[in-house]
C-alpha positions as CSV (number, residue, x, y, z in Angstrom):
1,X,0.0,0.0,0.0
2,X,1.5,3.5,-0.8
3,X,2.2,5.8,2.1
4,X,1.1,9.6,1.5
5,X,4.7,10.3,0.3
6,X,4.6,8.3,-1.9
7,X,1.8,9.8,-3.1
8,X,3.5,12.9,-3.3
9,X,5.2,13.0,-6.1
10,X,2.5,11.6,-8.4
11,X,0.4,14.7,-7.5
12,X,3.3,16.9,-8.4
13,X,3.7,15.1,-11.6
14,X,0.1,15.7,-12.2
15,X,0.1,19.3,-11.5
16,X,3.0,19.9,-13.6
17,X,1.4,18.3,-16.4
18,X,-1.8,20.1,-16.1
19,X,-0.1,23.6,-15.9
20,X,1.8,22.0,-18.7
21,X,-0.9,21.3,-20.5
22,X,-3.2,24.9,-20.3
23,X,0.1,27.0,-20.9
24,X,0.8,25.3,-23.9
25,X,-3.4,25.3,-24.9
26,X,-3.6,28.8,-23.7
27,X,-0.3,29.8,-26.3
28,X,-1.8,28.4,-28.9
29,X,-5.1,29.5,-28.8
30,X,-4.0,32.9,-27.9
31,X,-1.8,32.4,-31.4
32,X,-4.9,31.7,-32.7
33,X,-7.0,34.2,-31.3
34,X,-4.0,37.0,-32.3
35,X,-4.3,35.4,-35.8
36,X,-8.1,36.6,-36.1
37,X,-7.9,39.8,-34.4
38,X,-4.8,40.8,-36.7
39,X,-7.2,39.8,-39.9
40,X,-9.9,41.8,-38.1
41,X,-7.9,44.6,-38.2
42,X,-6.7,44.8,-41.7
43,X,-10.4,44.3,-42.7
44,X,-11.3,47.2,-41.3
45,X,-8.2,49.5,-42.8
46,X,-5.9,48.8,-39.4
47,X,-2.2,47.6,-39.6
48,X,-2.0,44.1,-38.8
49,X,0.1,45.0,-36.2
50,X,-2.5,47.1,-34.4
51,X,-3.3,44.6,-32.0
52,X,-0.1,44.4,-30.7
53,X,0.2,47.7,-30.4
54,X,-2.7,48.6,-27.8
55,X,-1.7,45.2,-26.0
56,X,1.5,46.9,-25.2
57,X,-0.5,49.6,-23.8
58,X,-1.0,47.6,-21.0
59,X,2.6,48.3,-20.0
60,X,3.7,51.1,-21.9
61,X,0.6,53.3,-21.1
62,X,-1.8,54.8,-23.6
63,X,0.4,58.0,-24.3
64,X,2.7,55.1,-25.8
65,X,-0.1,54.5,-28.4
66,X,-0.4,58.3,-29.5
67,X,3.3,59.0,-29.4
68,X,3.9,56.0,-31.5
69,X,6.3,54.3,-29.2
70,X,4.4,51.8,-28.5
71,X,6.3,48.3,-28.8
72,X,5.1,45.2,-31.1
73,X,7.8,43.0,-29.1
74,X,6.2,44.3,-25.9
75,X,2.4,43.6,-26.8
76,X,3.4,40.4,-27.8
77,X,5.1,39.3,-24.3
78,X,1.9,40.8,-23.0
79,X,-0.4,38.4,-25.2
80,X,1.8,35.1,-24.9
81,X,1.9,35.6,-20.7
82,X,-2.0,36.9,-20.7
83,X,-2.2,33.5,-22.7
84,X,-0.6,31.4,-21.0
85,X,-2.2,32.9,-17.7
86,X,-5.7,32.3,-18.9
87,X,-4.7,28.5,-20.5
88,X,-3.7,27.9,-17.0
89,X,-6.7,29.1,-15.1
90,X,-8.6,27.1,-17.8
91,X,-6.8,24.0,-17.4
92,X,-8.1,24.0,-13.8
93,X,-11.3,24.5,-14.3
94,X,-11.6,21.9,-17.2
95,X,-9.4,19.4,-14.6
96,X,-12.4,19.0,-12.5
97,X,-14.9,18.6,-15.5
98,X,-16.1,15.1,-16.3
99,X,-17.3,14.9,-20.2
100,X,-16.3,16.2,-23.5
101,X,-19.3,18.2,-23.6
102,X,-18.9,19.9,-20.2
103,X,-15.5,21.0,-21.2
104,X,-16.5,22.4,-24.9
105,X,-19.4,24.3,-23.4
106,X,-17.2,25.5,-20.7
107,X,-14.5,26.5,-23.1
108,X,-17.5,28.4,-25.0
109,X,-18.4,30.2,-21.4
110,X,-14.8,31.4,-20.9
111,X,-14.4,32.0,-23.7
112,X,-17.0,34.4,-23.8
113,X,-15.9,35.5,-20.0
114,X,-12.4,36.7,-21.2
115,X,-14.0,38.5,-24.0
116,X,-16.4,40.7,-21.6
117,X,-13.6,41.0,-19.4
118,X,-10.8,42.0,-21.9
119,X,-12.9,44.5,-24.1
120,X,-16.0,45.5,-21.9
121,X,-14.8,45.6,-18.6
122,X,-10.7,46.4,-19.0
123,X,-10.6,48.2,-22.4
124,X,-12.5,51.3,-21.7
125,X,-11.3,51.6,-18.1
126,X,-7.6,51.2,-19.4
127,X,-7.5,53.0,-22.7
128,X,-9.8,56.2,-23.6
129,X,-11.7,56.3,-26.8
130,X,-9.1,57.3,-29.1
131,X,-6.8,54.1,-28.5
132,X,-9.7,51.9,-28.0
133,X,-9.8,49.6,-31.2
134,X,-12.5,50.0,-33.7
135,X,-13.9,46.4,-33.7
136,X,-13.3,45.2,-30.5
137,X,-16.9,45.5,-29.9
138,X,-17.7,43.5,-32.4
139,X,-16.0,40.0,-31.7
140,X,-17.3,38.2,-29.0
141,X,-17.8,34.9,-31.4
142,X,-14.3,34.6,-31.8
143,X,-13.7,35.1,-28.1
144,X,-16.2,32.6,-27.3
145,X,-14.4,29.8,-30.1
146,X,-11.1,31.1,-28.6
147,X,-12.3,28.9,-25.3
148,X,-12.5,26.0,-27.3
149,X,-8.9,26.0,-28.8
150,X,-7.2,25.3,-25.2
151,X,-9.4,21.9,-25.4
């Protein structure tokens, strides 16, 4: 019979492997998700690069955006950590979930969750009008398939 130390390292195996597992799903779905918005914005008459540009906002500031010295290198460490940050919280969540279905209709709710929280709730309280993007109203569908990438 295995003692609880014994035990021990099995769990840390498994934790590891699960934060393993939702960093990686969370990088590539974010890639995925950065993929779309940076279509998005050259539909609409934006540089690709656009979205990379506000997400640097986050730690440049929004003066960065009007000055022009906001960094694509920086809002793209911004994007892969917020991705890897939200794969992991994910992971988690879907950890304790039992079916397939669960998981993809959980993956669809958060999803949808990062989208209100990135663009509804963070956006306008972080960035006034004029660096706001012009369509990030308008994608909560991709937001919402974005949860189901990390499956």
């Amino acid at each position: 019979m295995a003692s609880m130390t014994d035990q021990q390292p099995r769990r840390t195996r498994q934790a590891g492997a699960l934060a393993t597992r939702g960093i990686v799903g969370g990088v590539v779905s974010g890639a995925g998700f950065l993929a779309v918005t940076m279509w998005f914005a050259t539909s609409i008459g934006d540089p690709a690069k656009a979205p990379l540009l506000m997400m640097s906002t986050i730690l440049e500031g929004d003066e960065a955006m009007m000055t022009g010295a906001a960094s694509t290198a920086t809002g793209l460490a911004v994007h892969l950590v917020l991705s890897a940050f939200f794969g992991l919280v994910f992971a988690v969540v879907a950890s304790r979930m039992r079916t397939n279905g669960g998981i993809a209709l959980a993956g669809t709710a958060y999803g949808a969750l990062l989208y209100l929280l990135n663009f509804k709730v963070l956006a306008p309280v972080g960035s006034g009008p004029s660096t706001r993007p012009a369509g990030a109203n308008s994608q909560p569908l991709p937001s919402a398939l974005h949860g189901n990438l990390a499956i």
